[in-house]
C-alpha positions in Angstrom: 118.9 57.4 49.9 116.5 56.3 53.0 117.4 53.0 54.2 114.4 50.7 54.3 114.7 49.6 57.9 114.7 53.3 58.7 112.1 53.8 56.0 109.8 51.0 58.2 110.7 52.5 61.3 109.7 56.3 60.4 106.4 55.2 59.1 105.9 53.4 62.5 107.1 56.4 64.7 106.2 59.3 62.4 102.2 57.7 60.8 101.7 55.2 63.3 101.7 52.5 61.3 103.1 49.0 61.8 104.7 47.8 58.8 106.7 44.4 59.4 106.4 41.1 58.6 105.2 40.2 62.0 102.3 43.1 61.5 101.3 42.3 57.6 103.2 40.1 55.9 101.4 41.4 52.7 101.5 45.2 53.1 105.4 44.6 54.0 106.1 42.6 50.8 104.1 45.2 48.3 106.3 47.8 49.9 109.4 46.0 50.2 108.9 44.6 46.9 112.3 45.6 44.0 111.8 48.0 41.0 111.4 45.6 38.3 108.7 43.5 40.2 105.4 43.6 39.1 103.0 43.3 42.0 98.7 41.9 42.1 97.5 42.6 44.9 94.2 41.3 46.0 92.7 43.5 48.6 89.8 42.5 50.8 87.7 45.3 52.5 89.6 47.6 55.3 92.8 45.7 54.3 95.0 48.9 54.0 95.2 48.9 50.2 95.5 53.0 49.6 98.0 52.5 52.8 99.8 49.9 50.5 99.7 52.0 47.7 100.3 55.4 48.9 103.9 53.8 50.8 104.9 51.6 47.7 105.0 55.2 46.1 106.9 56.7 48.7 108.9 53.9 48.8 110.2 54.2 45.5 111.1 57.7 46.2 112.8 57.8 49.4 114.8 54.4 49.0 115.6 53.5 45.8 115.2 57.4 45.0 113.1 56.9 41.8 112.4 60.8 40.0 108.2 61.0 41.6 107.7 62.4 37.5 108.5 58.7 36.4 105.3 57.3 38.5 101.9 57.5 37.8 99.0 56.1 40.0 95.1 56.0 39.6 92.3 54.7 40.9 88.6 54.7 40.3 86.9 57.9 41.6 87.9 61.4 41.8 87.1 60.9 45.6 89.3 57.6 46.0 91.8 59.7 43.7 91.8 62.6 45.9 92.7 60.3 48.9 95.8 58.6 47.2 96.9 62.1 46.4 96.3 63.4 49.9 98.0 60.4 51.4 101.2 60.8 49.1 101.5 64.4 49.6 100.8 64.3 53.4 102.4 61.4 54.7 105.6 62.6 52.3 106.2 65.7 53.9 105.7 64.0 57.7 108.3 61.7 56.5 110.5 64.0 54.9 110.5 66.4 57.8 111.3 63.4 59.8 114.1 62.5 58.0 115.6 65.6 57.6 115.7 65.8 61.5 117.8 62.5 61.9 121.6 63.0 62.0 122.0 59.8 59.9 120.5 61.8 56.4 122.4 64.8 57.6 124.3 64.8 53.8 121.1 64.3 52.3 119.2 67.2 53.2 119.4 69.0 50.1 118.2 66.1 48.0 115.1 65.9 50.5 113.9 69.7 50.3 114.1 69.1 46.7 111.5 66.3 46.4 108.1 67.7 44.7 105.8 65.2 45.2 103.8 66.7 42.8 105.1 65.5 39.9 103.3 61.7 40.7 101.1 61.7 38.1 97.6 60.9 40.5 94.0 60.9 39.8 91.1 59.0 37.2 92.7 56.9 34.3 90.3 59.7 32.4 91.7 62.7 34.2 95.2 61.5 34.1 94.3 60.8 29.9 93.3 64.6 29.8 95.9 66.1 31.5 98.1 64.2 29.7 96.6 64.6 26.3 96.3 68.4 27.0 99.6 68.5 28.3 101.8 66.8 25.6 99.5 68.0 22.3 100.7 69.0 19.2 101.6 72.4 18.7 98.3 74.6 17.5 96.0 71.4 18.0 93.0 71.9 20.6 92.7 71.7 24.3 90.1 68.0 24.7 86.8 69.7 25.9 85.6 67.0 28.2 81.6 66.5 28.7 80.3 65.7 31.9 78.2 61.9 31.3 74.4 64.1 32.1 75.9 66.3 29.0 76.5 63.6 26.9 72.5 62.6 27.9 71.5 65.8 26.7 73.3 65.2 23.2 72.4 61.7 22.8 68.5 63.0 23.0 69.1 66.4 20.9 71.0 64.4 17.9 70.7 61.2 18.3 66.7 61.0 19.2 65.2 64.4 18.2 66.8 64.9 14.8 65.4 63.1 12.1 62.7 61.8 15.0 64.0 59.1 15.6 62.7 58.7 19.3 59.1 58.1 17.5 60.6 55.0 16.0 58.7 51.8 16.6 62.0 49.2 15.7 64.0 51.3 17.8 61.9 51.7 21.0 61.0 47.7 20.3 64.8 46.8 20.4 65.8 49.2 23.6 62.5 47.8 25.4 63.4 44.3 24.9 67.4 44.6 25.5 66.5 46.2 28.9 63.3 43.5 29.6 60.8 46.0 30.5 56.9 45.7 30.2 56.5 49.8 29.8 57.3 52.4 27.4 60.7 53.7 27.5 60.8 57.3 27.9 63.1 59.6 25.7 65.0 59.8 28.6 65.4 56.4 29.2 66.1 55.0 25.6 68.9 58.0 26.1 70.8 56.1 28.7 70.0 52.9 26.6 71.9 54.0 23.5 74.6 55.7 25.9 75.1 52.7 27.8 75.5 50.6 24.3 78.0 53.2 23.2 80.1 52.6 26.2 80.3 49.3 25.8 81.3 49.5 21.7 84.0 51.8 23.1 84.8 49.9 26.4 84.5 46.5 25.3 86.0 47.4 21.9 83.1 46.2 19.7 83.0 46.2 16.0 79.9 48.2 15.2 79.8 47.7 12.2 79.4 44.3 12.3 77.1 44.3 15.4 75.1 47.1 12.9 74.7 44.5 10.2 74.3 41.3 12.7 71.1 39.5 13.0 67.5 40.7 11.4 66.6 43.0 14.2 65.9 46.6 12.6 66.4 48.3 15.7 69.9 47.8 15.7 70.3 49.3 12.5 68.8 52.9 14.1 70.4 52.5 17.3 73.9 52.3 15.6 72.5 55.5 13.4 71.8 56.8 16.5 75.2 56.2 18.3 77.0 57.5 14.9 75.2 60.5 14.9 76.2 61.4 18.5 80.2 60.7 17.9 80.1 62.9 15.2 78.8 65.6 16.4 81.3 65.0 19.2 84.2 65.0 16.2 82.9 67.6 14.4 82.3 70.1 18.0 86.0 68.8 19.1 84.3 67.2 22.3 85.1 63.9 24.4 83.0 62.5 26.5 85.0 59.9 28.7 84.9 57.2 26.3 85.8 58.6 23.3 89.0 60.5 25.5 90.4 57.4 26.6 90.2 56.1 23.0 92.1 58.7 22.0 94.4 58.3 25.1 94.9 55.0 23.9 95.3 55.4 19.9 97.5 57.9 20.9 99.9 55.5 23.0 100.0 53.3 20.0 101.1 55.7 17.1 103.9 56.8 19.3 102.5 60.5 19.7 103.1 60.6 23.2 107.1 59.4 23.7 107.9 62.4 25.4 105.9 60.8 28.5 106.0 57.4 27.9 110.5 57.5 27.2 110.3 58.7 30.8 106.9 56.7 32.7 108.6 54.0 34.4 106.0 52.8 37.7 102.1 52.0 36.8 100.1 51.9 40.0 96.4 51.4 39.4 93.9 50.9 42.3 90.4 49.3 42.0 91.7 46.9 39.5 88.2 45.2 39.1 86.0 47.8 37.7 88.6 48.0 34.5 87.0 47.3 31.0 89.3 46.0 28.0 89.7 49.4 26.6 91.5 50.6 29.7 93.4 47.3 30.0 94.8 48.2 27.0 95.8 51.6 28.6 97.1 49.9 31.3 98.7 47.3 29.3 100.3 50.1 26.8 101.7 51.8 29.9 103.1 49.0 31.4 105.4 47.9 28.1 106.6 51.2 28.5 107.3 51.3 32.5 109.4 47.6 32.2 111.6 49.0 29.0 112.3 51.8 31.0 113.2 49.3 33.7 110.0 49.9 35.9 106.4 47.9 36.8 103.0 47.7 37.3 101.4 47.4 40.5 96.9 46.6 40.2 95.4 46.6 43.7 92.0 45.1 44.1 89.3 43.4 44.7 86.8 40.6 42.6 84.4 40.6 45.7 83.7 44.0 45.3 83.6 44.3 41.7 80.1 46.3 41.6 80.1 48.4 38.4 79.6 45.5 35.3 76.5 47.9 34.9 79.3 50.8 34.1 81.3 48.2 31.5 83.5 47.0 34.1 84.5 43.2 33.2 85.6 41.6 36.4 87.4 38.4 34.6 90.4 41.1 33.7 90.8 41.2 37.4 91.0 37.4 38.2 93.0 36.4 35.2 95.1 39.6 35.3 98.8 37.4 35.8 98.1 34.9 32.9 96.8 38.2 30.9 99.7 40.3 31.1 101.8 37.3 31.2 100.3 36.9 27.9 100.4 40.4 26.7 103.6 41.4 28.1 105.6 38.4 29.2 105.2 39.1 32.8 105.3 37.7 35.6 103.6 39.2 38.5 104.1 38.6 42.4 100.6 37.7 43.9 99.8 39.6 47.2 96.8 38.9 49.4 96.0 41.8 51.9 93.3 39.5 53.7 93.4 41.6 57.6 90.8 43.5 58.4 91.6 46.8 60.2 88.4 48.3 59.7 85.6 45.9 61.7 84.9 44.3 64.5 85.1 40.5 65.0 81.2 39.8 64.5 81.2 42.3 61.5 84.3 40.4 60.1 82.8 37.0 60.9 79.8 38.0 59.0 80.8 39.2 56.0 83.2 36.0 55.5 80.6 33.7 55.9 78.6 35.5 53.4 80.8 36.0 50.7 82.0 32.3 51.1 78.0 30.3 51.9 77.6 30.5 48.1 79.2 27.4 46.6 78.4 28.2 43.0 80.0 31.7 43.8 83.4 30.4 44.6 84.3 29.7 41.1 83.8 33.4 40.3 86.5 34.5 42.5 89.9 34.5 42.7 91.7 31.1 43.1 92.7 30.0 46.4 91.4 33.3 47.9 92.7 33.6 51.8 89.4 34.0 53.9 89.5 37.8 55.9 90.9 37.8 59.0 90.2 40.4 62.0 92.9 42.3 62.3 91.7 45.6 64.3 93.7 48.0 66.7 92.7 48.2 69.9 90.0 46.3 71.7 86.6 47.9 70.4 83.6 46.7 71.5 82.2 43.7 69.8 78.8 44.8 69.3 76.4 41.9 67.7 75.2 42.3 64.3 71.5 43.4 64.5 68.4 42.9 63.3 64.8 45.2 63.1 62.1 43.6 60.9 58.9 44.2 61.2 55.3 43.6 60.0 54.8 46.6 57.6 56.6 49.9 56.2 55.4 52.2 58.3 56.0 50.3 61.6 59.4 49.6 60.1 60.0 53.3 59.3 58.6 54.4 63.0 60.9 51.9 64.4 63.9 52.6 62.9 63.5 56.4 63.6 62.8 55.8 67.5 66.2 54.1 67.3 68.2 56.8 65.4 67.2 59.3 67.6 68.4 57.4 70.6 71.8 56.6 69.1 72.1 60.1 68.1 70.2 62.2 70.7 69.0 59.9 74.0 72.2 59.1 75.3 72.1 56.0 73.3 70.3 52.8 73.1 71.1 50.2 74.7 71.2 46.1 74.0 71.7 43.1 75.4 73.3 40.0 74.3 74.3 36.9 76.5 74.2 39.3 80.0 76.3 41.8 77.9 74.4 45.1 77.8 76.6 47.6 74.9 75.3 51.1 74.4 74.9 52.2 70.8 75.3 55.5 70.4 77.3 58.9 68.7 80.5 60.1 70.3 79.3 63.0 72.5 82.8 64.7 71.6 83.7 63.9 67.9 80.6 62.3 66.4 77.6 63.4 64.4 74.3 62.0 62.8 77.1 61.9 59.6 78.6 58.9 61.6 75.2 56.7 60.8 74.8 56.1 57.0 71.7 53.9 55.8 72.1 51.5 52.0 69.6 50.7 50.2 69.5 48.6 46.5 68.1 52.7 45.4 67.9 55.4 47.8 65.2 56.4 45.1 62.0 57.8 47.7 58.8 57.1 46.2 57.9 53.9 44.4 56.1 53.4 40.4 53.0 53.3 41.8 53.1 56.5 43.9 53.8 54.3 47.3 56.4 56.0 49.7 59.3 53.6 50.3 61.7 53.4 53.2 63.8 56.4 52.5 60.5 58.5 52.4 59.4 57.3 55.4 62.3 57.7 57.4 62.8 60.8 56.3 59.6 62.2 57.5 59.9 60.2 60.6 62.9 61.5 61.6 61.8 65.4 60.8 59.1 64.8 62.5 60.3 63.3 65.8 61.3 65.0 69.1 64.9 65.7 68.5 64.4 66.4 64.1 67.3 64.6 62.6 67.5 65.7 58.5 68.2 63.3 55.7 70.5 63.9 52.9 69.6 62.1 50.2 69.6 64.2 47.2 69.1 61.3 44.5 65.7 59.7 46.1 63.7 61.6 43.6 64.2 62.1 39.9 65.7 66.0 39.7 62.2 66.6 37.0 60.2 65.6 39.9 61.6 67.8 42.8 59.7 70.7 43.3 62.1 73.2 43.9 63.7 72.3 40.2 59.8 71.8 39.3 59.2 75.8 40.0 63.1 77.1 39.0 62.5 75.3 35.3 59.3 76.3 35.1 59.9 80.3 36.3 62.7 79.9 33.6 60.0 78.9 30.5 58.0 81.5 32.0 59.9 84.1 31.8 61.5 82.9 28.4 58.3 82.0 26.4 55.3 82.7 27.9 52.5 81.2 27.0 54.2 78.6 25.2 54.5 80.3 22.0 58.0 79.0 21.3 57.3 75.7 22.5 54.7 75.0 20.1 56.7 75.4 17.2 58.8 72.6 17.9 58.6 70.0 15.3 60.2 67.3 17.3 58.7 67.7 21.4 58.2 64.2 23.2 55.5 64.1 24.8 57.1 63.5 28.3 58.8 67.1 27.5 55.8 68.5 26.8 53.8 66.8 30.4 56.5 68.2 32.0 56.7 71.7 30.6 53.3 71.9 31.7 53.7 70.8 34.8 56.7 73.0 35.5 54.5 76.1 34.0 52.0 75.3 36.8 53.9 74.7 39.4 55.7 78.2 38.4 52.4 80.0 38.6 51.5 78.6 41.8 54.9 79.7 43.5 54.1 83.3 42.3 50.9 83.6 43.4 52.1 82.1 47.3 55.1 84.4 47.1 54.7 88.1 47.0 58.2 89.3 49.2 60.0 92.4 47.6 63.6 92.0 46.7 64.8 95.8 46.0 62.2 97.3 43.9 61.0 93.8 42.2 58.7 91.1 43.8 58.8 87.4 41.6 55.6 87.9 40.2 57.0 91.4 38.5 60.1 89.9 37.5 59.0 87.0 35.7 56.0 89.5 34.1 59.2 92.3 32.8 61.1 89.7 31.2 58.1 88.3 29.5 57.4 91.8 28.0 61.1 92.3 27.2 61.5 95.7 29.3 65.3 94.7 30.4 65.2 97.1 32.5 63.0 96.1 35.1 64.5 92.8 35.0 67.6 93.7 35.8 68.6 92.8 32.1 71.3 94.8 30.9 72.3 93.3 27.2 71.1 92.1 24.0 72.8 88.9 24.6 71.7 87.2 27.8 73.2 84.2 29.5 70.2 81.7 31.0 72.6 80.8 33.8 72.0 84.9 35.0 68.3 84.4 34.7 69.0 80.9 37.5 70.6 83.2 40.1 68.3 86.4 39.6 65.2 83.7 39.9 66.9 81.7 42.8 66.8 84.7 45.0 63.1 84.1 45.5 64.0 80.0 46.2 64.9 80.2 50.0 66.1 76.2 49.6 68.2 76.6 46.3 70.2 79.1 48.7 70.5 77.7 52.3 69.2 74.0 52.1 72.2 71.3 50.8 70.0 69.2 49.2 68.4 72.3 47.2 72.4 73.4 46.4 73.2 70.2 44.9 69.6 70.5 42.3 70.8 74.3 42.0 74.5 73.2 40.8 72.8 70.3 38.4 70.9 72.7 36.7 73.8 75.5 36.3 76.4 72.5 35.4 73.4 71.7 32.6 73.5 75.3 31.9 77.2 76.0 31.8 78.4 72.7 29.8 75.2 72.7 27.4 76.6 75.9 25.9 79.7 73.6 24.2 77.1 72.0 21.6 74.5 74.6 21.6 74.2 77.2 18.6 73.9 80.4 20.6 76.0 78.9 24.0 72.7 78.9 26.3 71.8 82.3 25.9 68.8 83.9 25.2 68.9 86.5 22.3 66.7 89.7 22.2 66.1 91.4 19.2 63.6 93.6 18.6 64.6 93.9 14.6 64.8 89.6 14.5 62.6 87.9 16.6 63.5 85.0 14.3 66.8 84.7 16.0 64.7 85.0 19.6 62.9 82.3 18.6 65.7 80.3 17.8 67.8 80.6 20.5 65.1 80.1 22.9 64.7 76.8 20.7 68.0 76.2 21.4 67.8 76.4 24.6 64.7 74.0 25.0 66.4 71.7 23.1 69.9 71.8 24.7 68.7 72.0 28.5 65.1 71.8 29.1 64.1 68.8 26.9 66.6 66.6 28.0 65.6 68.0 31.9 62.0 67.2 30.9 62.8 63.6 29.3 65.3 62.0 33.0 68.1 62.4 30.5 69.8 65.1 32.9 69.8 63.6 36.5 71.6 64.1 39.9 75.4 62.9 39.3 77.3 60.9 41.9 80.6 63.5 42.1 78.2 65.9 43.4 77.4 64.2 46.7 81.3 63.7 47.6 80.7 65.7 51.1 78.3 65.0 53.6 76.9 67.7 55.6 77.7 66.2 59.4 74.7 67.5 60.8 72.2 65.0 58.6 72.0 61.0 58.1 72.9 60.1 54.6 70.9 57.6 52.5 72.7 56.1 49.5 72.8 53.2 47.1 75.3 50.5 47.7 77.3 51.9 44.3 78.0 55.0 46.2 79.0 53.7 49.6 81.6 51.9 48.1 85.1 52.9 49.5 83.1 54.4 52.3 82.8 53.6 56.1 80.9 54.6 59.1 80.6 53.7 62.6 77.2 52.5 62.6 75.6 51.2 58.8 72.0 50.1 58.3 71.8 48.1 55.4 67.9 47.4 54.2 67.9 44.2 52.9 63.8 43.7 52.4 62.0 46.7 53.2 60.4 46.3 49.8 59.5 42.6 49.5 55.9 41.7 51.0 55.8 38.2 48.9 57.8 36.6 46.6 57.2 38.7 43.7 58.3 38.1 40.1 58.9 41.8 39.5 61.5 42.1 42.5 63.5 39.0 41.5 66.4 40.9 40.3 66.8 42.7 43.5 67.0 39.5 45.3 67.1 36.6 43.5 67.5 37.0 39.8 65.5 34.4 37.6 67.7 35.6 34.7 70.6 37.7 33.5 68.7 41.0 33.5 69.7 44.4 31.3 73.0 44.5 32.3 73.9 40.8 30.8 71.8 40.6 28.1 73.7 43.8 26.5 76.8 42.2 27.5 75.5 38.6 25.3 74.4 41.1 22.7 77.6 43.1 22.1 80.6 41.5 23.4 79.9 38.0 20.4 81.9 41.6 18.7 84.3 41.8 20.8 87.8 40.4 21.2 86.2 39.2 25.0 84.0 37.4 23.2 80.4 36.4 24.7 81.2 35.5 28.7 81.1 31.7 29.6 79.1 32.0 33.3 75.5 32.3 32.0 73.4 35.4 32.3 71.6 34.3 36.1 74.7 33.4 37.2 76.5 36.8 36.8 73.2 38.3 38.1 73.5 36.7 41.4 77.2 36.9 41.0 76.9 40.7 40.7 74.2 40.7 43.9 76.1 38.9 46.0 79.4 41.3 45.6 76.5 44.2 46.1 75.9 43.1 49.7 79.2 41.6 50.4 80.2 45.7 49.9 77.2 47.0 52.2 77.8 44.4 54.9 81.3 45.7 55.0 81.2 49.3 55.3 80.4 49.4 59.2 83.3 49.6 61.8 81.2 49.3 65.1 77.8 47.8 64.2 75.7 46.3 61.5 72.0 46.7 61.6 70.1 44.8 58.9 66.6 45.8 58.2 63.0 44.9 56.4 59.9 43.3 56.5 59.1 40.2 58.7 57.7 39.2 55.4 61.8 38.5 54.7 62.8 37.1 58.0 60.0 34.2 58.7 58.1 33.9 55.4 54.6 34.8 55.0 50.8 33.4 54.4 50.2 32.9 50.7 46.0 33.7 50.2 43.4 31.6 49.4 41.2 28.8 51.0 44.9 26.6 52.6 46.8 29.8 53.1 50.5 28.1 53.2 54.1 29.6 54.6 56.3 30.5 51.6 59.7 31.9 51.6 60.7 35.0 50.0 64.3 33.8 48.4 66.9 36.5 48.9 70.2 36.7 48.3 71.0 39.5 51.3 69.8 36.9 53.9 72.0 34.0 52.6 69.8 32.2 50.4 72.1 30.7 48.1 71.8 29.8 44.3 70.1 26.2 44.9 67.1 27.8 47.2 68.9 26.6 50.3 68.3 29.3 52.9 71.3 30.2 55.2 69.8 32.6 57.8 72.2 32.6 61.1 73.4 29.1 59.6 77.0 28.9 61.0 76.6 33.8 61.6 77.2 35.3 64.5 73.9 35.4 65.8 71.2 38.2 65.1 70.0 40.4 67.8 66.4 41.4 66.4 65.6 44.7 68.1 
């Protein structure tokens, strides 16, 4: 096959990328690196690590000219999945075109046109687990019918809470409220995601429930796991996986041999974003890999322990930093380590920054990865060192008035400009290539309105920036709860409407939480409202007559042309009269939650989300609109059913996107504004976790609770420590998304203290991990940083 000097040398003159030892020691050695070697790679931010793993791939094919059907590589998200896969196929066919062309492969050409890349097995561990399973299954045995996670919300309330009532009971609602340390209620919604997020850990952390089900004298356990048992069997017994219960299978399926027609063959593992694994897909991993070295093959893990950001997802960083000794262990290997520690992404002060963040934290280091190589700048070219900035200011609004002012020069007045030492740089969007998409602001939530009814940053910018002279639009599709948006608001509530007016139907259910039922009614009004202010003529049919022929069952004049009739037909007939469920992008992405709800509730509902009209049997009517209310609206109604990350994969380039941290991640943009107080006037107890955790929070105490039943046993750093362990990776990932500039923003409240009241008013701190205050309350603000521009 391909030489590897020439293999080097292509990629140089055919991608433009500098692979030697002089250039990157590490990327050269992952590529370089033999068949049989086993590779852990520990990737800091902009390093090249889907460069490292997308070459190591072709690498294997074109030089040591491994069959691409014998390699299988994943990574994380369907969006960092789709980016390994694009890279493979893309860069392959440069590099076999470039190959082809040079006189030295002229006997080879034949074996090049015949390469199908294609046959890499790429993607999710879970997608790769389904096409695998669907591929390679018994003969006559069912396709897996795989639930979206807001589906497996909707079950988890239908069976698991509203049969048998048990979202009315008081040792249940006592043991959710205390596991997630709240004051409040928990909603049916919320002790949803509760019981969900225990049942991903049983199956992620490999728990024995039925000895957590019979540990301690707590009664609420005892429901929950009735709870969690009702919901997998009615997954069993409806021949459903959610993405759990599929990689089980995946998994149980490895061990009893029922897949050697893949795994005789499966000789290179490649998995990306090593640190957000859980044990269950270690296991996977580990399975795959005994299968890969008999077959004389390896496994490659790529990743990072500094931005390990999902333990609130299962993900157990420890399997990351103790991954050689654990396979060594497991599988009597021996990996290579590789650090990829240059930065290609930043600039100098943006590189300088984050290092000293990530490392100002002694109590941190021992959380990391042994002997970890601090990042180095490593950029192309000589971009302009722009200074990290700073804009804090006295109160939200001023803040929020600011901060628009200065988006709307970068993006529309030719720039802004700042000055630093006699240097003046000019921030603004490329006039040829650039966009208000180039600008992207993090927040801890990008969630728009606070408890109390307060507007918080997101809100305020948002109206800001509409507002202002040159209108730049927001996309932030998550900063409300979808039950609260009011273009969902009137489309639910049009939909009861025209489905059971005057809430017939809906007062015969036995079971109807009462945050249902607020809702309902709230949707109802707001549905009565939107007919009355909208009286435009589609055809032959206004909204008003619409809604009032379906509630009198004349099909006819609602367009209605069966006996059977599928909801999601009533959505589009009704969205006609939504203007922003048509044209706005934030209004597509609530119109394609609702239909998703729609489409995928029809696997576990009794008449598949339609509505059944009858004029014999209104019984069966009533039931299927039942049906529906409990399969889709209910769960709608409870915050069960909310706005899922996939769906906000593309960013329209005309609008600034808001996002949490957890989204941005694997992300980067020219400019990134990363609000790092906007909420914090004082020192509040209430706030701690978002800044400086007093304890181990929801997230760690269900990790105490369950994992004493698990083979990972209970974790030895305490609860706190992981809290500020996990906040310190959050911003460690935020300050290291931006290539050009970094502005931090928030209250001055967070920058210089404030006035505590009374008769001796006195200057207190407001202790915060995001401005270097470290875990023994010493503060580290421009200690030893480049220093802060405050604009």
């Amino acid at each position: 096959m391909i030489q590897f000097l020439d293999f080097i040398t292509t990629i140089q003159s055919t991608l433009g990328r500098a692979i030697t030892p002089e250039d990157n020691q590490g990327q050269y050695d992952a590529i370089e690196s033999s068949l049989d070697r086993s590779l852990f790679i520990v990737a800091g931010p902009g390093s090249g690590k889907t460069t490292v793993m997308a070459l190591r791939v072709l690498k294997l094919v074109y030089v040591d000219g491994i069959d691409p059907s014998t390699v299988l590589a994943t990574t994380f998200t369907k969006k960092a999945a789709t980016e390994l896969r694009s890279r493979i196929l893309g860069w392959g066919e440069r590099l076999r075109l470039a190959f082809i062309e040079n006189p030295t492969y002229a006997d080879q050409r034949e074996v090049l046109q015949l390469i199908d890349f294609n046959q890499i097995f790429t993607g999710t561990l879970d997608s790769i687990s389904e096409n695998i399973l669907q591929e390679y299954r018994e003969a006559g045995s069912p396709t897996p019918v795989i639930i979206e996670d807001f589906i497996a919300n909707a079950m988890m309330v239908r069976y698991g809470l509203l049969d048998g009532g048990r979202y009315k009971n008081k040792d249940l609602k006592a043991y959710l409220k205390g596991l997630s340390g709240i004051s409040y209620d928990l909603n049916t919604g919320g002790m949803a995601g509760i019981l969900l997020e225990i049942r991903d850990r049983v199956c992620h952390d490999q728990v024995d429930i039925d000895t957590f089900n019979e540990s301690g004298e707590n009664p609420g356990i005892k429901v929950a796991c009735e709870a969690i048992r009702v919901y997998m069997r009615e997954l069993e017994e409806r021949l459903l996986y959610d993405y759990g219960r599929l990689e089980q299978e995946f998994f149980q399926k490895l061990l009893n041999g029922e897949l050697t027609e893949f795994t005789e063959k499966i000789r290179f593992i490649l998995v990306d974003e090593y640190q957000d694994t859980n044990l269950l897909q270690e296991h996977i991993y580990f399975e795959l890999a005994r299968h890969a070295l008999q077959n004389g093959g390896s496994i490659t893990v790529v990743g990072d322990d500094d931005q390990s950001i999902y333990r609130f997802r299962g993900a157990t960083v420890d399997l990351f930093t103790h991954f050689p000794s654990r396979i060594q262990e497991a599988l009597q290997v021996y990996p290579t380590v590789i650090t990829l520690s240059k930065n290609y992404r930043s600039t100098q002060n943006i590189v300088d920054r984050v290092e000293q963040f990530v490392t100002l934290d002694p109590t941190f280091q021992c959380a990391r990865v042994e002997e970890k190589p601090p990042i180095e700048y490593a950029r192309i070219g000589k971009p302009v060192n722009y200074p990290i900035l700073g804009m804090f200011r006295d109160d939200l609004p001023t803040l929020a008035r600011d901060l628009s002012f200065f988006l709307e020069g970068v993006v529309h007045n030719g720039g802004v400009e700042i000055t630093q030492s006699g240097t003046t740089y000019t921030i603004c969007v490329d006039a040829d290539r650039g966009s208000p998409a180039d600008i992207c602001v993090l927040c801890s939530s990008p969630q728009e309105m606070k408890a109390d009814g307060n507007p918080r940053l997101p809100r305020l910018l948002r109206q800001n920036l509409h507002n202002a002279t040159h209108s730049i639009e927001i996309f932030n599709p998550r900063g409300q709860q979808l039950r609260e948006i009011s273009e969902v608001q009137v489309l639910c509530g049009l939909m009861l409407e025209c489905i059971d007016p005057e809430s017939t139907i809906q007062n015969k259910i036995k079971y109807l939480p009462k945050d249902a039922k607020k809702f309902f009614g709230a949707w109802r009004d707001a549905a009565q409202i939107y007919i009355q202010q909208h009286s435009e003529q589609y055809g032959d049919m206004t909204l008003g007559k619409f809604v009032q022929a379906w509630q009198t069952r004349t099909p006819h004049n609602a367009f209605v042309q069966k006996r059977e009739v599928p909801l999601l037909d009533l959505v589009y007939r009704l969205v006609t009269w939504i203007p922003p469920m048509q044209y706005d992008v934030e209004g597509l992405v609530y119109l394609e939650v609702i239909t998703r709800t729609i489409t995928q509730s029809a696997v576990f509902t009794k008449f598949g989300s339609e509505i059944i009209f009858d004029d014999e049997n209104t019984i069966l009517e009533g039931k299927s609109i039942i049906d529906a209310m409990r399969g889709i609206f209910i769960p709608l109604a409870t915050g069960a059913i909310d706005i899922n990350e996939d769906l906000l994969e593309t960013i329209p380039t005309d609008r600034i996107p808001i996002m949490s941290i957890h989204q941005a991640k694997g992300l980067e943009y020219p400019l990134v504004i990363v609000d790092v107080g906007s909420d914090f006037k004082t020192e509040h107890h209430k706030q701690a976790f978002k800044r400086y955790p007093r304890e181990g929070g929801r997230t760690c105490r269900m990790e105490d609770e369950l994992r004493a039943f698990s083979p990972l046993q209970t974790p030895q750093r305490p609860g706190v420590d992981r809290a500020f362990d996990d906040l310190t990776r959050q911003y460690f990932v935020a300050f290291s998304r931006p290539q050009d500039v970094l502005l931090l923003v928030g209250l001055n409240s967070v920058k210089d203290g404030y006035l505590t009241k009374g008769r001796k008013p006195t200057l207190k701190f407001i202790k915060n991990v995001a401005t270097g205050w470290d875990r023994d309350e010493t503060w580290h603000w421009g200690k030893g940083l480049p220093d802060i521009i405050h604009i």
